[in-house]
ROSE-4610 file (N, C-alpha, C; in Angstrom, 1 decimal, always signed):
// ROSE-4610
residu = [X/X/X/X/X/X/X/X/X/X/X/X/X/X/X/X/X/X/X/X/X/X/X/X/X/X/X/X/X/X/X/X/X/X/X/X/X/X/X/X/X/X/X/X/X/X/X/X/X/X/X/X/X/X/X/X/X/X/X/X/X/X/X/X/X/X/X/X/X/X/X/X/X/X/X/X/X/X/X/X/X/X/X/X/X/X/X/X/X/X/X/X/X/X/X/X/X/X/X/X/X/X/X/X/X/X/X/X/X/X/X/X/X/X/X/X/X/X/X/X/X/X/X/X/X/X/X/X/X/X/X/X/X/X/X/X/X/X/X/X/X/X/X/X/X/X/X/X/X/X/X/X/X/X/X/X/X/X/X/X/X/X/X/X/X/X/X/X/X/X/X/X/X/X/X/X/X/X/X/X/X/X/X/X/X/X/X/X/X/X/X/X/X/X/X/X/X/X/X/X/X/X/X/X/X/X/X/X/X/X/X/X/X/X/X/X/X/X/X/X/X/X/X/X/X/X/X/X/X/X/X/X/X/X/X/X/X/X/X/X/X/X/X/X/X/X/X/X/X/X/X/X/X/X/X/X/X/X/X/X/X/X/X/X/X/X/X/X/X/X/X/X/X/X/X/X/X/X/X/X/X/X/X/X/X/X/X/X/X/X/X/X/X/X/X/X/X/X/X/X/X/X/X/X/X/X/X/X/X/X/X/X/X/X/X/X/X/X/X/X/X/X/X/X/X/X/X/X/X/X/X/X/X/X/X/X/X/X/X/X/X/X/X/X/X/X/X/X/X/X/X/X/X/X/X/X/X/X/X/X/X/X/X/X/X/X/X/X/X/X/X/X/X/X/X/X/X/X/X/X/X/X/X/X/X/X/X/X/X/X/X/X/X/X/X/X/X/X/X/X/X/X/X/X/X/X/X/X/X/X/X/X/X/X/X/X/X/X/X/X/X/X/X/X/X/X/X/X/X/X/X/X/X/X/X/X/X/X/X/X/X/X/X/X/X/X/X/X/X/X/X/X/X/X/X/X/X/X/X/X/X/X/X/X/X/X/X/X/X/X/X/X/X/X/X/X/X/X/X/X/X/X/X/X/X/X/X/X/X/X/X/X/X/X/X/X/X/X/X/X/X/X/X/X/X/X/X/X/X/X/X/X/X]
num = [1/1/1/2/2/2/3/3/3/4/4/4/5/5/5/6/6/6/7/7/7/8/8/8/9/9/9/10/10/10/11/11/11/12/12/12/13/13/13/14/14/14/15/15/15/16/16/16/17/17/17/18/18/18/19/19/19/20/20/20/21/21/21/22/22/22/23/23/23/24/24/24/25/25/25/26/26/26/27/27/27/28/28/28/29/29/29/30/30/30/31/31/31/32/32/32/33/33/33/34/34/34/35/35/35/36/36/36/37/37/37/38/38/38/39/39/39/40/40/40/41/41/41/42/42/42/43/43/43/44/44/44/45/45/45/46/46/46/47/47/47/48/48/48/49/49/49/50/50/50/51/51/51/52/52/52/53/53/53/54/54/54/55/55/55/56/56/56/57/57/57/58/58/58/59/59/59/60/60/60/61/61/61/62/62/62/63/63/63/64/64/64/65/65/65/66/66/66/67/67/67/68/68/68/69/69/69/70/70/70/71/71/71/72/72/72/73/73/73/74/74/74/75/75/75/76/76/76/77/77/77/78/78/78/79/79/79/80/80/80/81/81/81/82/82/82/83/83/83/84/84/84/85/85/85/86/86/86/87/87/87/88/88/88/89/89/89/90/90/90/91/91/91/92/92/92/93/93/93/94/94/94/95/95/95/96/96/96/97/97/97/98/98/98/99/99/99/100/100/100/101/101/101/102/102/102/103/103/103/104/104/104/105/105/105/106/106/106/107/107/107/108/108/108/109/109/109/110/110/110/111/111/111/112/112/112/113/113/113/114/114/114/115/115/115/116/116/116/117/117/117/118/118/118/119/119/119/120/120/120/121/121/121/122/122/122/123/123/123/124/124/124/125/125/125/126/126/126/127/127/127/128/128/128/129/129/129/130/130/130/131/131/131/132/132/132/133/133/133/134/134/134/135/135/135/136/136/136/137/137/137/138/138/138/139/139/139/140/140/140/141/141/141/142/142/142/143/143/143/144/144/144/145/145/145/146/146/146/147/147/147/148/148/148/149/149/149/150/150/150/151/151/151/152/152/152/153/153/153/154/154/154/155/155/155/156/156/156/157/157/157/158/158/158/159/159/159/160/160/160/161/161/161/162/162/162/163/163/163/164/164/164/165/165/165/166/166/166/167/167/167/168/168/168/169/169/169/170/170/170/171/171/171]
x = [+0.1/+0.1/+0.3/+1.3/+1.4/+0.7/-0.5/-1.6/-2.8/-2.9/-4.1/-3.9/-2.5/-2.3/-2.1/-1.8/-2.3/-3.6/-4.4/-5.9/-6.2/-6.1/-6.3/-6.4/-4.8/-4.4/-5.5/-5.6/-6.1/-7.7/-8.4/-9.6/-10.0/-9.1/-9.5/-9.3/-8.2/-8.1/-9.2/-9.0/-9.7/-9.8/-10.5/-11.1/-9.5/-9.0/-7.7/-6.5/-6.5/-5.4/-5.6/-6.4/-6.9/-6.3/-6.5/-6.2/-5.0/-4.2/-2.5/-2.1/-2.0/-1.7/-2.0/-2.8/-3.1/-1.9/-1.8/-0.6/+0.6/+0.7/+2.3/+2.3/+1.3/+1.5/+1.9/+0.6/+0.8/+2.1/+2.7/+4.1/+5.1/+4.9/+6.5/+6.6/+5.2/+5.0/+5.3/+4.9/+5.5/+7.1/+7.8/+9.2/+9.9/+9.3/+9.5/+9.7/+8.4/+8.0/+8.9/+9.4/+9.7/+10.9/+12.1/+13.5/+12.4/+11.4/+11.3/+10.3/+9.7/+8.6/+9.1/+10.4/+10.7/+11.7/+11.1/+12.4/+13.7/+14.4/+15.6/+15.9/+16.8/+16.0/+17.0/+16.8/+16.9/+18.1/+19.6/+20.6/+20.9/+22.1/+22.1/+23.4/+23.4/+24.6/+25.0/+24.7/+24.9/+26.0/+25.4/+26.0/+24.7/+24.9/+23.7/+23.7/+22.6/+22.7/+23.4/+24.0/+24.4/+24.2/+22.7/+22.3/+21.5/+20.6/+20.3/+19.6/+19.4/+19.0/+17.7/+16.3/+15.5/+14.6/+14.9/+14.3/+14.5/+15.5/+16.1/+14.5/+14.1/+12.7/+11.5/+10.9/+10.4/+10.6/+11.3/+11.9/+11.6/+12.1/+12.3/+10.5/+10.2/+8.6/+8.1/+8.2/+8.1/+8.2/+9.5/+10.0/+9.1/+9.1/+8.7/+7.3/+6.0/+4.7/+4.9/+5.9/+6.1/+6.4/+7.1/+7.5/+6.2/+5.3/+4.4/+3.2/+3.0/+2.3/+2.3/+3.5/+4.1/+3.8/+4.1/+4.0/+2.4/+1.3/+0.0/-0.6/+0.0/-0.3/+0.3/+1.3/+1.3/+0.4/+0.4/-0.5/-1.8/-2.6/-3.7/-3.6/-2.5/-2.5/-2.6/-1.7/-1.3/-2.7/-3.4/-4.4/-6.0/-5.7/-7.6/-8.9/-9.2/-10.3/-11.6/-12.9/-14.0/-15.0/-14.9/-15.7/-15.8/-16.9/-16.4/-17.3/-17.7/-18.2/-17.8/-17.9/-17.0/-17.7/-18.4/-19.0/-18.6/-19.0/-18.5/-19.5/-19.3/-19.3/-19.0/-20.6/-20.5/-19.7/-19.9/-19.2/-17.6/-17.1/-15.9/-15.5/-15.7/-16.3/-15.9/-16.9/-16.5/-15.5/-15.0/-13.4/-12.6/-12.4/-11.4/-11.5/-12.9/-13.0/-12.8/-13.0/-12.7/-11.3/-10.5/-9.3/-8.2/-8.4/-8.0/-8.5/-9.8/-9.9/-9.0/-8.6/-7.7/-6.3/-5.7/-4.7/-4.4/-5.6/-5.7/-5.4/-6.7/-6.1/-4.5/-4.2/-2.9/-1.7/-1.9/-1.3/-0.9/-2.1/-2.6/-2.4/-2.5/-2.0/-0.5/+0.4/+1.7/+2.3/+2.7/+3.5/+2.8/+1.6/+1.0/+1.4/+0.9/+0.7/+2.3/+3.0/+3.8/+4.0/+4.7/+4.7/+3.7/+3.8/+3.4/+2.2/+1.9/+0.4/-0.2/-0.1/-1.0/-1.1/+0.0/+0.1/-0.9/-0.9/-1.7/-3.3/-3.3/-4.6/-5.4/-4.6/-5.1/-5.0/-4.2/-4.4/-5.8/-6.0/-6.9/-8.2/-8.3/-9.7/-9.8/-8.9/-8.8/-9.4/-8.1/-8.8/-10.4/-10.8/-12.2/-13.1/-12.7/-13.6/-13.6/-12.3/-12.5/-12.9/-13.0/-13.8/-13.0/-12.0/-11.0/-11.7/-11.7/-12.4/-12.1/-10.8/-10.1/-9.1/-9.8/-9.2/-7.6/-6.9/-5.9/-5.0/-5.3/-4.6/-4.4/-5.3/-5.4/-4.6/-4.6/-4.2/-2.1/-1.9/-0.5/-0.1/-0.9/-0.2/-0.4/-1.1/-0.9/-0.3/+0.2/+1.3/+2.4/+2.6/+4.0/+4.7/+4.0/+4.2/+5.0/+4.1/+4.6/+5.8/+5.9/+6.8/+8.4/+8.2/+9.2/+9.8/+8.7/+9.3/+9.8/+9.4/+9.9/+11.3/+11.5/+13.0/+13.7/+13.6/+14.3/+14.6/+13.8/+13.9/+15.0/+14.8/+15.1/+16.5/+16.9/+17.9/+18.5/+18.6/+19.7/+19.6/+18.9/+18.4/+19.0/+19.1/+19.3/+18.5/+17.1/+16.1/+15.1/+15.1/+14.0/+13.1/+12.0/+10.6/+9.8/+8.3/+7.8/+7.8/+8.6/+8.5/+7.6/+7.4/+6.5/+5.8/+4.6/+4.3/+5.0/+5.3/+6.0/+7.1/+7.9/+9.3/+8.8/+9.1/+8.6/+9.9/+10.4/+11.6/+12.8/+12.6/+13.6/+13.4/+12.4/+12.3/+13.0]
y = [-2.1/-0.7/-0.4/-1.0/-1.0/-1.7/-2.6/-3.2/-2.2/-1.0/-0.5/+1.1/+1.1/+2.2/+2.3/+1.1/+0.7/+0.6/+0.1/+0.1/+1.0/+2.0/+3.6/+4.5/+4.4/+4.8/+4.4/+3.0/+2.4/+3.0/+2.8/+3.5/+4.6/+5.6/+7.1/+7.7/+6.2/+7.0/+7.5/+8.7/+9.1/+8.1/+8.3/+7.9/+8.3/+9.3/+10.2/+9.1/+8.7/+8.4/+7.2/+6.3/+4.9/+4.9/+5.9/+6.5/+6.0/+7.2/+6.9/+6.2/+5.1/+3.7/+2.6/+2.8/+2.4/+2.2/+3.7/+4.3/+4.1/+4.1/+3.3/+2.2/+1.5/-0.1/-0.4/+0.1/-0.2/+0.8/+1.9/+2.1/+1.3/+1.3/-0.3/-1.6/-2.1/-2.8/-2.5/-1.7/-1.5/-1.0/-0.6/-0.2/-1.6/-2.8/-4.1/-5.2/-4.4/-5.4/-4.6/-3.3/-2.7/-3.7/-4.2/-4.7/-5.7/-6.7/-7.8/-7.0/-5.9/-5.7/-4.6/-4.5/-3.4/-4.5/-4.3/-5.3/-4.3/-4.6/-4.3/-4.1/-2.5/-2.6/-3.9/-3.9/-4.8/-4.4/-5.4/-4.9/-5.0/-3.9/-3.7/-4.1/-4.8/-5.3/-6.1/-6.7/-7.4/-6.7/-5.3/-4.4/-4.4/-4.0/-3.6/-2.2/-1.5/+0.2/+0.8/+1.6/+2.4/+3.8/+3.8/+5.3/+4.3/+5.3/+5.1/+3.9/+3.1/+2.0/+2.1/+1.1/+1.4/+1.3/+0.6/+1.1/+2.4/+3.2/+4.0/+5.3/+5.3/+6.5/+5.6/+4.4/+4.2/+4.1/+3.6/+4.0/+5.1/+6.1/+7.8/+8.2/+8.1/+8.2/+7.5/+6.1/+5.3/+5.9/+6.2/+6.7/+8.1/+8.7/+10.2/+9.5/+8.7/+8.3/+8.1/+7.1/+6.3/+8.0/+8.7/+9.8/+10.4/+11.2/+11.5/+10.9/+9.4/+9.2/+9.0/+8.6/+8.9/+10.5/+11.6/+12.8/+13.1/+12.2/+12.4/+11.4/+10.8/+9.9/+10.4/+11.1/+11.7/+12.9/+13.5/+14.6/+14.2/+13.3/+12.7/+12.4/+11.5/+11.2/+12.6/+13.4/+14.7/+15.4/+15.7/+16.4/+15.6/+14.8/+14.0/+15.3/+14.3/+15.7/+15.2/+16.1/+15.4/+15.0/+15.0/+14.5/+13.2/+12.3/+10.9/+10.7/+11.0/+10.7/+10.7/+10.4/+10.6/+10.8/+11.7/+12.1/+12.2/+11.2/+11.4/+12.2/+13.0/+13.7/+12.2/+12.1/+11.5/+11.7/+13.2/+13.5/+13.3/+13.7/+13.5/+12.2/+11.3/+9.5/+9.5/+9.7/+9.5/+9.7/+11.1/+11.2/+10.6/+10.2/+9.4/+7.5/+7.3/+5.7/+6.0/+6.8/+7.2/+7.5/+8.4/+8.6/+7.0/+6.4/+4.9/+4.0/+4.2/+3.3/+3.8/+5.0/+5.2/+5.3/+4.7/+4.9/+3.0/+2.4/+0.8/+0.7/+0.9/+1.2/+1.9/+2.8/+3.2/+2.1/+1.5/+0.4/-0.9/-1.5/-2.2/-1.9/-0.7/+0.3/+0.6/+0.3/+1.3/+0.4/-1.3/-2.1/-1.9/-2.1/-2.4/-1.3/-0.4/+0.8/+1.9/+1.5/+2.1/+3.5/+4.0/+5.3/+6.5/+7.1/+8.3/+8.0/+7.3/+6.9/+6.6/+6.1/+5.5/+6.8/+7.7/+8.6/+9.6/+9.8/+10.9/+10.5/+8.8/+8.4/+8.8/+8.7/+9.4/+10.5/+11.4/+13.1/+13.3/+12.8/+13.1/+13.0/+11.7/+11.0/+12.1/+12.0/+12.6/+14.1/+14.8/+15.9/+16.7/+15.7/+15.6/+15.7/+14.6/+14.3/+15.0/+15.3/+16.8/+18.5/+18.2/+19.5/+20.5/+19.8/+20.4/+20.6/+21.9/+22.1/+22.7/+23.1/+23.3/+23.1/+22.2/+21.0/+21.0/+22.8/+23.2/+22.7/+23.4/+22.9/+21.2/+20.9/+19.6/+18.6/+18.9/+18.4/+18.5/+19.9/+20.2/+19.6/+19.7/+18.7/+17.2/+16.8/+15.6/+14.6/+15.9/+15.5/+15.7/+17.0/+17.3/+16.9/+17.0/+16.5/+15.2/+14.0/+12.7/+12.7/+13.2/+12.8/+13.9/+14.9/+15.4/+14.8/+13.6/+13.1/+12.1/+11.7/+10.4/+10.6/+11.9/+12.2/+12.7/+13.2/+13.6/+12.1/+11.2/+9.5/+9.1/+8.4/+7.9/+8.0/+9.3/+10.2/+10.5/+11.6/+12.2/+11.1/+10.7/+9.8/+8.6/+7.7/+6.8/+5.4/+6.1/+5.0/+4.4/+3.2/+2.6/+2.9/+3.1/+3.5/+2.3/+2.1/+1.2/+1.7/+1.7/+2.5/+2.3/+3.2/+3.1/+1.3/+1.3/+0.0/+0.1/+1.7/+1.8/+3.0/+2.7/+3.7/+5.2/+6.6/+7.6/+8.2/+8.1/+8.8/+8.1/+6.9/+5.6/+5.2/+4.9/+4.3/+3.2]
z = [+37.7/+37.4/+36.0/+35.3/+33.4/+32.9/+33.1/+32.7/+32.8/+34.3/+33.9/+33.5/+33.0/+32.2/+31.0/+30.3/+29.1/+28.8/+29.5/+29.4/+29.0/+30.2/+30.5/+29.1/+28.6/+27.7/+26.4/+26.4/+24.9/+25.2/+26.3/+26.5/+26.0/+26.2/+25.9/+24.7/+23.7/+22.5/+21.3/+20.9/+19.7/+18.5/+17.7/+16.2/+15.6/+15.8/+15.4/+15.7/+16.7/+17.7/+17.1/+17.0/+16.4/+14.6/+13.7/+12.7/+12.6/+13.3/+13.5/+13.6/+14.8/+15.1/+13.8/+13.2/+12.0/+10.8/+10.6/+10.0/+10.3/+11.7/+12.0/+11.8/+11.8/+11.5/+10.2/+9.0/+8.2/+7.1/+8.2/+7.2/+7.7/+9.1/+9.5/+8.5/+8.3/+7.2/+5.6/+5.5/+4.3/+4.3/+5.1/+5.5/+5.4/+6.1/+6.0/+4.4/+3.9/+2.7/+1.1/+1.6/+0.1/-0.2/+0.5/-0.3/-1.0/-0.7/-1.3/-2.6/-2.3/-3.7/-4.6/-4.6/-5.6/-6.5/-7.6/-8.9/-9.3/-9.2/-9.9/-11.1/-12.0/-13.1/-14.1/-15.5/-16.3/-16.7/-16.6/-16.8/-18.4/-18.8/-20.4/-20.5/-21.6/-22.0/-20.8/-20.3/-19.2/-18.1/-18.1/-16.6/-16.3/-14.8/-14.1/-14.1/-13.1/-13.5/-12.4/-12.9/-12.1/-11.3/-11.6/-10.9/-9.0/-8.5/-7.6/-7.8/-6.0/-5.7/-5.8/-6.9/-7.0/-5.6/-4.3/-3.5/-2.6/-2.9/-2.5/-2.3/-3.2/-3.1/-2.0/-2.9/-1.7/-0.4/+0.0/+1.7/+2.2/+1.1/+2.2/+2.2/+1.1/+1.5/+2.7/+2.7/+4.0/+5.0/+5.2/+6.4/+6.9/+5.4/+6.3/+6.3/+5.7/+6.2/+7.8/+8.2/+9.3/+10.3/+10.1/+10.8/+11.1/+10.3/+10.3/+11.0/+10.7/+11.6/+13.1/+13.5/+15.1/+15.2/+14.6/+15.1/+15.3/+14.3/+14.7/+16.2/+15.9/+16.8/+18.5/+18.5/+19.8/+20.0/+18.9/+18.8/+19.4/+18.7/+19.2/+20.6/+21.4/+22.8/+23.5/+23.5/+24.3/+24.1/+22.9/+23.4/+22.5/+23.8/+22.8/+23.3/+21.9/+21.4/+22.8/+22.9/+23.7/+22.7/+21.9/+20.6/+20.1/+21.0/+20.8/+19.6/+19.0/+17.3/+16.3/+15.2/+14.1/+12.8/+12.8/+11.4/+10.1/+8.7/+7.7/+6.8/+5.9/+5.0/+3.5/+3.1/+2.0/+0.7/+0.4/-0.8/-0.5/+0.1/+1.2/+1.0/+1.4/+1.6/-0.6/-1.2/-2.3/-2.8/-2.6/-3.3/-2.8/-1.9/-1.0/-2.0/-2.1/-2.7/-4.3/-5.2/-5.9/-6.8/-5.6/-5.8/-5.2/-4.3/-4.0/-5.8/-6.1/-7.2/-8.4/-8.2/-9.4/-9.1/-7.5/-7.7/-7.8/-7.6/-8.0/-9.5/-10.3/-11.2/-12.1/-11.5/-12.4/-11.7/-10.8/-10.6/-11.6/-11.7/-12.8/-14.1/-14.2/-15.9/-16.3/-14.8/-14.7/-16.1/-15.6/-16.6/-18.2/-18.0/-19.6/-20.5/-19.8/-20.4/-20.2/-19.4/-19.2/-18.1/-17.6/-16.3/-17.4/-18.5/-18.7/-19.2/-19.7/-20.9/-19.0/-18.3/-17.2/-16.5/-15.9/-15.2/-15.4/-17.2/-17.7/-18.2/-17.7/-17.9/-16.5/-15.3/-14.3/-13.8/-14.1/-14.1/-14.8/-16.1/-16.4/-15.8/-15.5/-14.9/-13.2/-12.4/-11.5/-11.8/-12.0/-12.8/-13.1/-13.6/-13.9/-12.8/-12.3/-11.2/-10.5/-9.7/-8.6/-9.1/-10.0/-10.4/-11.7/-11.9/-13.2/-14.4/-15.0/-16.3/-17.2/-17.5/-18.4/-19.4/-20.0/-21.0/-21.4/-21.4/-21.9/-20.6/-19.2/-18.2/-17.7/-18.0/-17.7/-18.8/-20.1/-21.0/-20.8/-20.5/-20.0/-19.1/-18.1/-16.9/-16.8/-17.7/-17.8/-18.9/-19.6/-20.8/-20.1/-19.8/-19.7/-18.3/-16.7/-16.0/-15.9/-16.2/-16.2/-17.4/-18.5/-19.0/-18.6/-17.9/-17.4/-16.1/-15.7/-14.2/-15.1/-16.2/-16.9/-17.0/-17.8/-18.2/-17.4/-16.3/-15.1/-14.5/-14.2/-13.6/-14.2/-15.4/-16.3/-16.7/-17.1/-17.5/-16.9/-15.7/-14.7/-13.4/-13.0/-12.4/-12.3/-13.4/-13.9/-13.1/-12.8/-12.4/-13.1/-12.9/-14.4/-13.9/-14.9/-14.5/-15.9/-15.6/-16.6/-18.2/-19.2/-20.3/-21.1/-22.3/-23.0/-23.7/-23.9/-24.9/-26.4/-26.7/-28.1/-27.9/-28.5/-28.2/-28.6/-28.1/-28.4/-27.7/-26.6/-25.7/-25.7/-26.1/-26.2/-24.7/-24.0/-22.9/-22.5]
């Protein structure tokens, strides 16, 4: 009887519902993997720091992805769509591989380059791409933004973040 209502169940799911399940997996996994991939920051004077626990942010994000995707994922079960196709939209398709390639990249950029020089190297490029064209806006928010999350992090915070390649805030 709980073999052909699992069946049942896995049969009828949506493209949607398949999505979700996806998402729960891969946030339980990451809910799992953050204590071992978040570094601790670099103690001074040989104290450690004393503001919040650097995994302390990623988790709560975690958690609310992981939340989130359970609440889609029922959603999907309770009311599947009759739409068994799944049409993509190319341009659509692009920003999505596009915006992943730059959040690969600013990955790769965070240490060398540091949290704000990387941050505002992808505001920019982003920006761009999705259709931003006003040099003045774009120029503000990708100056001022990152280095106001810098100094709010950093400072009230007391969370390391990757600092500059050259001193400019005393990173």
């Amino acid at each position: 009887m709980q073999d052909s209502l699992v069946t049942s169940l896995l049969g009828r799911m949506s493209a949607y519902a398949w999505f979700s399940l996806l998402n729960i997996f891969l946030a339980a996994l990451m809910l799992a993997l953050v204590p071992s991939q978040v570094d601790k920051p670099p103690a001074l004077f040989g104290m450690d720091s004393e503001g919040l626990n650097p995994e302390f942010f990623p988790q709560v994000v975690t958690v609310l992805w992981l939340m989130a995707s359970l609440w889609t994922f029922v959603d999907a079960i309770s009311h599947p769509s009759e739409q068994t196709s799944v049409s993509i939209d190319l341009s659509a398709l692009l920003r999505v591989l596009v915006t992943l390639g730059a959040a690969l990249a600013y990955t790769l950029l965070l240490v060398p380059l540091g949290f704000v020089a990387s941050s505002a190297a992808v505001i920019i490029v982003l920006s761009l791409f999705l259709g931003a064209r006003s040099p003045l806006k774009i120029g503000f928010t990708a100056i001022v933004v990152p280095s106001a999350v810098f100094f709010i992090f950093t400072r009230l915070l007391t969370v390391s973040l990757p600092p500059f390649p050259f001193q400019i805030f005393g990173g």
